[in-house]
N, C-alpha and C positions, 0 to 999 in steps of 0.2 A: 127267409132262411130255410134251405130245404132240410132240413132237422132227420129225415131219413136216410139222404143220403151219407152228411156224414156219419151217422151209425153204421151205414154201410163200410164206408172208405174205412174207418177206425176199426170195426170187424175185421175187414179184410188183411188189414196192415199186422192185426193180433195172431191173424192167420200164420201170416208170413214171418213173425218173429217165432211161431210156435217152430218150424220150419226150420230156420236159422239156427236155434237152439240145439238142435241134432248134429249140427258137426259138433259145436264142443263137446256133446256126449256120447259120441263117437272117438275123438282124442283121449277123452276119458277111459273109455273103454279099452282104445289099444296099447295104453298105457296099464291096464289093469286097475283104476282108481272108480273106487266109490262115489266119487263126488261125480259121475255119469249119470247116476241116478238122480240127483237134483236139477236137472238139464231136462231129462224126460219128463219128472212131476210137472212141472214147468209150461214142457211143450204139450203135454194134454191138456192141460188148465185152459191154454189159450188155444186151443184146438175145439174145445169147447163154446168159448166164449166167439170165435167164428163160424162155428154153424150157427147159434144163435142172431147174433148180429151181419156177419161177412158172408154169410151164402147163398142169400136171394137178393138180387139187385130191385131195389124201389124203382118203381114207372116213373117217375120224376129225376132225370139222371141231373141234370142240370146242376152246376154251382157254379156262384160268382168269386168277387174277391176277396169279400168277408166270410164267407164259408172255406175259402183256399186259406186264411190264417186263422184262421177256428180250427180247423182239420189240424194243419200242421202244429200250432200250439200245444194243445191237445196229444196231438201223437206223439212228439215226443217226449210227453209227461210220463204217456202210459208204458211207450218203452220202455222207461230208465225203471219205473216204477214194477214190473214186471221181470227184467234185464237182470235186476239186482235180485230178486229171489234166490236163481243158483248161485250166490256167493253165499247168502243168508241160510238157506238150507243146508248147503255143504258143510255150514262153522267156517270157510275160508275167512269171513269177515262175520263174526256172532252178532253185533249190531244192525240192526236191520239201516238206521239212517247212515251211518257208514257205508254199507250195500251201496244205498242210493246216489250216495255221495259219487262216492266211484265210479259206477254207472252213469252217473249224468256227468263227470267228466272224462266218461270214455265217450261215448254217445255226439258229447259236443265237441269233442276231439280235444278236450283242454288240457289233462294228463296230468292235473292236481291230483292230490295220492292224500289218502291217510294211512296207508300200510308202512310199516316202521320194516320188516323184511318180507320183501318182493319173492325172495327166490326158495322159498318153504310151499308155495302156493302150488295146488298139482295142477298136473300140465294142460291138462281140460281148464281149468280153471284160468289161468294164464294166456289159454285160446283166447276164449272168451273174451279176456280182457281188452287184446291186444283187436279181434275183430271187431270191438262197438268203434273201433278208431276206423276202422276201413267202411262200414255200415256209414259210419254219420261225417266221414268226409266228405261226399257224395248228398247226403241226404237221406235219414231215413224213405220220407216220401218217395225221395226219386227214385231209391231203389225196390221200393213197394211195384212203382209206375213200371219197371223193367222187368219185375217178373209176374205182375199179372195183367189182365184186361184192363188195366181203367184207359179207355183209347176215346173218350170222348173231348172236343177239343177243348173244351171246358177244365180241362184236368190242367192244363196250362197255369190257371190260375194254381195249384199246387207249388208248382215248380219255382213259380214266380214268388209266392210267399216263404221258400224253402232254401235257394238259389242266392248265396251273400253280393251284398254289392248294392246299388244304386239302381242296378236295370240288371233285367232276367231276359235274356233273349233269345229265340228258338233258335236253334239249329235246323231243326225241318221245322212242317209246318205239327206234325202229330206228337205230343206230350211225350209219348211211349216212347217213339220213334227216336225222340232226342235223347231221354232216359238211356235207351240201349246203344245209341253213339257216345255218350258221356262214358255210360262202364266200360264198353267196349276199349279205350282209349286209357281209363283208369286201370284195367285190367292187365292191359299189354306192359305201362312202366310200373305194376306192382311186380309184374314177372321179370320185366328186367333186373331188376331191384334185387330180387332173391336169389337170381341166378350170381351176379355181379359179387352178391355177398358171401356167397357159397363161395366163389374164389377165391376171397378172403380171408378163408379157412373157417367160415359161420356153419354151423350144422342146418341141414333144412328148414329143422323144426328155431331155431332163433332167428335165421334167415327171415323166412314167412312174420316174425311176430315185428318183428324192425320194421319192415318192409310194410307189412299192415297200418304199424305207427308211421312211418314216413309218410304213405301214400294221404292218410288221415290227417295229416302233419297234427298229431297229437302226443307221439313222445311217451307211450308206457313202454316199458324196457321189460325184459323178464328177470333185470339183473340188478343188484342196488347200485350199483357205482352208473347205471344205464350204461353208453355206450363206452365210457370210461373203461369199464370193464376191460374190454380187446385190447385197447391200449397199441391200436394200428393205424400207422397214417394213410393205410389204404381204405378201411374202413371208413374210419371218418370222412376222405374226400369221394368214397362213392355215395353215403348217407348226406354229407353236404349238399352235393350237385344235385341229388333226387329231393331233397326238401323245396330246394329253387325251383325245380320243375314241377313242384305240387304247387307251389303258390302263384304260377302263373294261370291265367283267366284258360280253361279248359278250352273256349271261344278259338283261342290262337292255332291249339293244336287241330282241331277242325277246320281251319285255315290251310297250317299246314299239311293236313290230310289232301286236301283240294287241290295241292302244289301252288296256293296262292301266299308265296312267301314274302313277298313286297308288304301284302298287306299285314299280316302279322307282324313281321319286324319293324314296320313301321308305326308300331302302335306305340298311343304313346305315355299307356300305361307301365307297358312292359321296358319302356327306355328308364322313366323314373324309378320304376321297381329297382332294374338292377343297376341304375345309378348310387340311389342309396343304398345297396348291398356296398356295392365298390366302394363309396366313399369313406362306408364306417368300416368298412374290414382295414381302411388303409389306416384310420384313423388309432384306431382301437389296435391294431398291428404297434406303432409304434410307440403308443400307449404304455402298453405291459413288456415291451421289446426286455427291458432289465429284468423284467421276471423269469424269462424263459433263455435269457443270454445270447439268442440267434433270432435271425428274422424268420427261418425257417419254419420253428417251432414255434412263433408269436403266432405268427400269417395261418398256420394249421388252426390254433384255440380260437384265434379271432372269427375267422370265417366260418368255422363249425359252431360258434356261440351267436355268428352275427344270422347267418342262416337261420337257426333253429327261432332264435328270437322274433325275428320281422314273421316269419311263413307261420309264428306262433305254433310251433312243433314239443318246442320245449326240453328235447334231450338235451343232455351236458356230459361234456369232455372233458370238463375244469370248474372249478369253485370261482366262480367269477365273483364273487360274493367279496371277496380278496382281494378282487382287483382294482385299478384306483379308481378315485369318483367320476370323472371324465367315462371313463368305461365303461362304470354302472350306469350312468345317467342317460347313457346314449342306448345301454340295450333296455331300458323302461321306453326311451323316446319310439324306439325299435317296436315293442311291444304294442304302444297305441296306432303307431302307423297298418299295422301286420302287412296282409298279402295283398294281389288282385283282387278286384273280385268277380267272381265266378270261379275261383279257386277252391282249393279246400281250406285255405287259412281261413284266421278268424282276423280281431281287430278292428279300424274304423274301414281301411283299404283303399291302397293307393290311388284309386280311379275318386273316392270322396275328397280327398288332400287335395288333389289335380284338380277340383271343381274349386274348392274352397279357395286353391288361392289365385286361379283363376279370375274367381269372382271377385275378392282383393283386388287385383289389377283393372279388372273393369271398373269396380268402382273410382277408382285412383283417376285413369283418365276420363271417366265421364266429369270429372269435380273439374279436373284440370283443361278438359272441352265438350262443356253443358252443351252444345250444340248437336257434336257428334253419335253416331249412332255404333255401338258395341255390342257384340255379341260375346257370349261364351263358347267355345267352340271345343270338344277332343276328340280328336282322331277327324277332326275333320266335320264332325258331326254337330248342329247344334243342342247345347242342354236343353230341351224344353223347362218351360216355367214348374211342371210338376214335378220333374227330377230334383233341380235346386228347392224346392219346397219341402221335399221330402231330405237331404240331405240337411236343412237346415233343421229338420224338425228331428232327424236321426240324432244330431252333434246336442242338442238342448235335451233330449231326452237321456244318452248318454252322460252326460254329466251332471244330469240332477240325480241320476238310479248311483252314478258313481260317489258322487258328494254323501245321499241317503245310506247308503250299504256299508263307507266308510265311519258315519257316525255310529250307526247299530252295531259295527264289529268291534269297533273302537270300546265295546263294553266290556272287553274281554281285557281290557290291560297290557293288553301286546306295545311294545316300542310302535312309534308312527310310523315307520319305514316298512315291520312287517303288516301293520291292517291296512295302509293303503296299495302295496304292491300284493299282495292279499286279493284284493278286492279284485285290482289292476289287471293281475296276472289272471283271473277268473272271469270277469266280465269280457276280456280280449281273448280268452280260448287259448292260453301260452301255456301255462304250468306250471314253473319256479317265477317265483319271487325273486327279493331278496331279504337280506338277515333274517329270521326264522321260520320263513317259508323259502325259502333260498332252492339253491340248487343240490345239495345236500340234504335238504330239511325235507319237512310235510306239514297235512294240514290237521295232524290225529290230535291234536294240545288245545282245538278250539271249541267252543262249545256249541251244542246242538243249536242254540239262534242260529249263531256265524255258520254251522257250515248249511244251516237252510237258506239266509242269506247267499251263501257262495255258490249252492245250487239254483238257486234265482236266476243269480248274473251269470251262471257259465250258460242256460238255456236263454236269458234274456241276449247275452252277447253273439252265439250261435245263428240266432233268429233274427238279430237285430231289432229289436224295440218292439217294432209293429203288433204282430202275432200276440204279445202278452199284453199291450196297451191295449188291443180291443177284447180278447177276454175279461181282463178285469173291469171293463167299461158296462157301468149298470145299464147304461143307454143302451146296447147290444142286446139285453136278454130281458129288456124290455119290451122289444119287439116282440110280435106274434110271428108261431116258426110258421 
């Protein structure tokens, strides 16, 4: 374990948050608000804590795979843990684990809230909020990787521990290099997004904060009703179509960049993704059709609730809470399936589903001709033995962390339906629930376990498993670094 370098990489990353934290106190400032000044204490702190640790690089630059999820582990702790100071210092949020709270489900893009009113909060502060969605869509690490040197190829394994989904695959062959096509491309449909919104009738400054949550698909709003608020079917179907575009695997649009369209459209994650969009938007359309008395206005709530749900975004246009069980049941089903992966969604992700029942089917005919030889195959490609090894050991871990986090919340005396969509809605990076963590509600009524619990699963679900299964493995730090 090269033990110095990651003090390095974690220095460096401190560096870069100190950094980061000067636009919100910057919006602070040009809005005239005091709470700029918690932004700077902040960004000295960790200014400090990188010359110390982040500004001599160790002769030993090298790390392998277990040092790539130690680092990332790790940094996103220190983020949130850090992140949350300028809500804590301002008074925006006087709790400091409330801070945290917040933070780590800006961070993981989940957009669980304990704020009862969103729209008191100053506009610095609001930034803030809305950019740890656009930061940790992406990747803290990765976005570390893009703005500074780490360019040894070894930095892969970052990416790889950082990057959701089953396989992490370069885009080039240099860590950096991939990082800076990733934003590059992140960057281009945040801009669209703002601009689109603007036409709208969205002022710049709400534009930018939507836009940051879409691109993040994390869903903090600056407004309590979220996008409800606008109450425009234009709005809506530009924020719908841009959540489907965050949840697709970033892989394709690099594809697309290339002018290799064959291949990307023919992927066949991206065919299943927006199968099940389709299927349940028609579904859930005709569902609630008596609620809304046109299909018009069904097919609008449906699709902007079935969106937000799967890309686990989490804004709401509607109290789907109210809607019938068929409709609930399907946006929870929604919920554990989420996005691509190599997206910014969270969830188990479509390309695991695609393995899983893949693998159903091989077993099915190997039973029915023990003779014959089967493979698993997507996009053409075969699974190797390590990916399905790993996908099985994802879905077992997953539901023993979700079955445990269920029972500890459940101390709390909430109805079953809110501690396990609870849990649900936070281990999958979505954001509402439903009944009293709903689409209306929040998570302020729980207590300090649960929401340390929910901070758990929103960084465990983000990371997916790995990353915190070998930090807390005594066998790990057992070793000599």
């Amino acid at each position: 374990m090269n033990r110095r370098m990651i003090l390095y990489i974690l220095g460096k990353m401190l560096g870069v948050e100190g950094v980061v934290l000067l636009l919100p106190a910057l919006v602070s400032f040009l809005y005239g608000e005091e709470s700029g000044l918690s932004f700077l204490i902040v960004s000295v702190i960790l200014g400090i804590l990188f010359l110390i640790f982040g500004k001599k690089p160790p002769e030993g630059k090298t790390i392998y795979g277990k040092e790539g999820f130690v680092i990332v582990g790790i940094a996103w702790i220190l983020w949130s843990l850090f992140g949350a100071l300028p809500f804590f210092l301002s008074g925006s949020i006087p709790n400091y684990l409330d801070a945290f709270f917040e933070t780590v489900s800006g961070f993981t893009t989940t957009g669980s809230t304990i704020l009862t009113d969103i729209e008191i909060l100053p506009k610095g502060i609001s930034f803030w909020r809305s950019l740890t969605h656009w930061i940790g869509g992406m990747g803290v690490l990765v976005f570390v990787m893009m703005l500074t040197s780490l360019e040894d190829d070894h930095s892969m394994h970052l990416m790889r521990a950082e990057v959701p989904g089953p396989e992490a695959d370069k885009l080039v062959p240099r860590a950096r290099h991939s990082a800076k096509i990733l934003y590059e491309m992140y960057f281009v449909l945040t801009a669209a997004e703002v601009i689109l919104l603007m036409f709208g009738g969205m002022s710049f400054y709400d534009a930018l904060l939507h836009a940051f949550s879409t691109a993040g698909t994390g869903g903090f709003s600056n407004r309590n009703a979220s996008v409800a608020y606008y109450d425009s079917a234009y709005i809506d179907g530009v924020i719908t179509i841009f959540m489907i575009l965050f949840g697709v695997n970033f892989n394709l649009y690099f594809l697309i960049r290339l002018k290799k369209w064959k291949s990307a459209l023919k992927n066949e994650e991206l065919k299943a993704y927006l199968g099940i969009i389709g299927v349940s938007i028609v579904i859930i359309t005709v569902n609630i059709l008596h609620i809304y008395g046109n299909v018009a206005q069904a097919f609008r709530y449906a699709s902007f609730q079935v969106a937000s749900i799967i890309t686990t975004t989490g804004f709401c246009t509607a109290n789907y809470d109210v809607w019938p069980e068929l409709s609930k049941t399907l946006l929870l089903a929604l919920m554990v399936i989420g996005a691509c992966a190599g997206s910014t969604g969270g969830g188990i992700k479509v390309s695991r589903l695609l393995i899983l029942v893949k693998t159903v089917r091989q077993e099915i005919r190997r039973i029915l001709h023990p003779k014959s030889v089967t493979v698993v195959r997507v996009n053409g490609k075969k699974i190797g033995r390590d990916t399905m090894q790993g996908v099985y050991i994802y879905f077992i871990s997953y539901i023993l962390i979700l079955i445990v986090s269920v029972l500890i919340v459940s101390i709390d005396n909430f109805d079953f339906a809110t501690s396990f969509s609870g849990v649900l809605t936070t281990i999958n990076n979505v954001g509402p629930g439903i009944s009293q963590v709903g689409p209306i509600e929040n998570f302020y009524s729980f207590s300090p376990v649960s929401k340390i619990v929910f901070c758990i699963d929103m960084l465990v679900g983000r990371l997916e498993v790995i990353p915190y299964l070998l930090i807390f493995s005594p066998d790990l730090w057992r070793r000599k670094f």
